[in-house]
C-alpha positions in Angstrom: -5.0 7.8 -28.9 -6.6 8.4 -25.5 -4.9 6.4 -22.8 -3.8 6.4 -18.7 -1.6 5.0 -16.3 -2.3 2.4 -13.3 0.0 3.1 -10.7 0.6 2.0 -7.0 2.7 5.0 -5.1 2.5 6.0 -1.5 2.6 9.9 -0.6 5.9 9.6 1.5 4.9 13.3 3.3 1.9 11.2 4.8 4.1 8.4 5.6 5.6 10.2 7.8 3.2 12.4 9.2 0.8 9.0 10.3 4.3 7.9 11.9 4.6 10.7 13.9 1.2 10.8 15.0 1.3 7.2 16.0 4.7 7.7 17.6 3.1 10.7 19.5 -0.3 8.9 20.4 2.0 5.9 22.1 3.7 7.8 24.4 0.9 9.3 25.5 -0.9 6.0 26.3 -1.2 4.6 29.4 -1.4 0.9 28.0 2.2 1.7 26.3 4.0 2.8 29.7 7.3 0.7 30.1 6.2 -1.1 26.8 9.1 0.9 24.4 6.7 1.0 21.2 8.5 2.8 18.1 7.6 2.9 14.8 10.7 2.9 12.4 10.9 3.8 8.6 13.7 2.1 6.7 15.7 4.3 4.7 14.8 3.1 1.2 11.2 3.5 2.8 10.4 0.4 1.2 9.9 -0.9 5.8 8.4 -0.2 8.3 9.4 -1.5 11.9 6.9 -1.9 14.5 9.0 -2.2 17.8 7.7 -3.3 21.4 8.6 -5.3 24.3 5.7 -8.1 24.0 3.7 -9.3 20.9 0.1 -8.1 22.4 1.7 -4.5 22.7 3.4 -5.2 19.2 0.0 -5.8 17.9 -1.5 -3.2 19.9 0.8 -0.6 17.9 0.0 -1.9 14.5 -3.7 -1.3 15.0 -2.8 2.5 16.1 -0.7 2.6 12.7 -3.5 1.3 10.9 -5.8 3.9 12.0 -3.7 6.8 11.3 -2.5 5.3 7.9 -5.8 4.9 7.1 -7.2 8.7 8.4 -4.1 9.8 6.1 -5.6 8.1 3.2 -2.6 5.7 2.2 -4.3 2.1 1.5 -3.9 -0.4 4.1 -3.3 -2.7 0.2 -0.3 -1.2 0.1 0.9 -3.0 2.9 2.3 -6.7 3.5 2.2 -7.7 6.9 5.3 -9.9 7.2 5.9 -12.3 10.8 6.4 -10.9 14.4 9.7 -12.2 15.6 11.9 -12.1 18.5 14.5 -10.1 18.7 15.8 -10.3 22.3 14.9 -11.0 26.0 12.1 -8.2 26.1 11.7 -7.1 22.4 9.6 -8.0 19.4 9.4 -6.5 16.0 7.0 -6.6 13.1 8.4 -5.7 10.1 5.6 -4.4 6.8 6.6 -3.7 3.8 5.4 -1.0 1.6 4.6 -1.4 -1.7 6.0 1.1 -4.4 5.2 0.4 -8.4 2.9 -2.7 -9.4 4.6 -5.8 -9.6 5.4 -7.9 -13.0 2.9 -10.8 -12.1 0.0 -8.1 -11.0 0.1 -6.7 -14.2 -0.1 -9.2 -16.4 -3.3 -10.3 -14.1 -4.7 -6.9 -15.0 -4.0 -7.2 -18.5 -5.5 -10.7 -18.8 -8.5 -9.3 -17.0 -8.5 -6.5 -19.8 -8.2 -9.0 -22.2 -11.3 -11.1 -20.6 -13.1 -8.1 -20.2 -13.1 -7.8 -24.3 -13.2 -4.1 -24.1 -10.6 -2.3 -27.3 -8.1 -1.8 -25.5 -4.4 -2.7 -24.8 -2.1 -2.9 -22.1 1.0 -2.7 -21.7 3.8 -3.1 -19.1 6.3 -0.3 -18.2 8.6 -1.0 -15.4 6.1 -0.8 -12.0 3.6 1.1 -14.2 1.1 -0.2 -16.4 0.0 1.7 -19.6 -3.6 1.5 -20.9 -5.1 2.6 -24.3 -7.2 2.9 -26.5 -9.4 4.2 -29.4 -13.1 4.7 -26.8 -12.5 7.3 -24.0 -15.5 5.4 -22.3 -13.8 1.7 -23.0 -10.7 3.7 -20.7 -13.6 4.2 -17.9 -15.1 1.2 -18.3 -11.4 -0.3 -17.2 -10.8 2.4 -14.5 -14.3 0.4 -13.0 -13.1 -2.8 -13.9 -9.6 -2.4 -12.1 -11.5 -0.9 -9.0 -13.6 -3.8 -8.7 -10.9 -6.4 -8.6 -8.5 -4.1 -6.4 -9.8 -5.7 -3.3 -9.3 -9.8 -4.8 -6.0 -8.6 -6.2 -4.7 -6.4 -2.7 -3.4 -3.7 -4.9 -3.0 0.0 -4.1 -3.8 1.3 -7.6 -3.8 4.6 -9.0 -4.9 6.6 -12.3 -2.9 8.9 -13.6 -2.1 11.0 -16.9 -5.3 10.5 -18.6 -5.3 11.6 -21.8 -7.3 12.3 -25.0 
């Protein structure tokens, strides 16, 4: 029975590399001179830290990130942009958190919009994964086009994988 996955993974190699390259870039910049930007991974990798010493520059950073994120091809849906916050006399943080596997309450949107969409097939949960199948290799397509339309109201890095017939 032909079926695929939907995932939502990041490639942790370009992680880091759009890190790096933002980390580089803002030392270079004149704007960041005596503004102490970082950029911190956590160690679970499931955080990112922005790090400067005012909430413009703060900001300022995040845009950089974006840009290299973005050039690197990780989805800027992957991301959830949690509140700048204080952390001292002349620092402030942003923290983002990436997202790794589809959440329970995402997947059972996809598989009610699978079941609205009355195509033959079925879905089913499988940890942070999602399994679709079916009997139509073309019903499977038709859902790959269906998911891709709603990725943008649903802000969820998706992914196909291990399609088979």
């Amino acid at each position: 029975m032909p079926s695929f996955d939907v995932i939502s993974k990041i490639d942790q190699a370009e992680l880091d590399n759009a890190v790096n390259q933002t980390k580089k870039e803002l030392s270079t910049r004149y704007d960041f001179q005596g503004a102490q930007p970082d950029i911190v991974i956590s160690p679970d990798r499931a955080l990112l830290t922005v790090k400067a010493n005012t909430e413009e520059r703060v900001k300022a950073a995040k845009e950089v990130l974006l840009a290299k994120l973005a050039k690197r091809g990780i989805s800027l849906h992957a991301l959830e942009f949690l509140d700048i916050e204080k952390t001292g006399l002349h620092s402030v943080k942003q923290n983002i958190k990436l997202q790794q596997g589809i959440p329970v309450e995402k997947a059972k949107e996809l598989v009610k919009l699978l079941k609205e969409s009355k195509l033959k097939l079925q879905g089913s949960i499988q940890g942070d994964e999602l399994r679709i199948s079916g009997k139509n290799k073309d019903d499977l397509q038709a859902a790959m086009a269906l998911f891709r339309k709603e990725q943008e109201r649903l802000k969820l890095d998706m992914q196909f994988t291990n399609f088979r017939e």
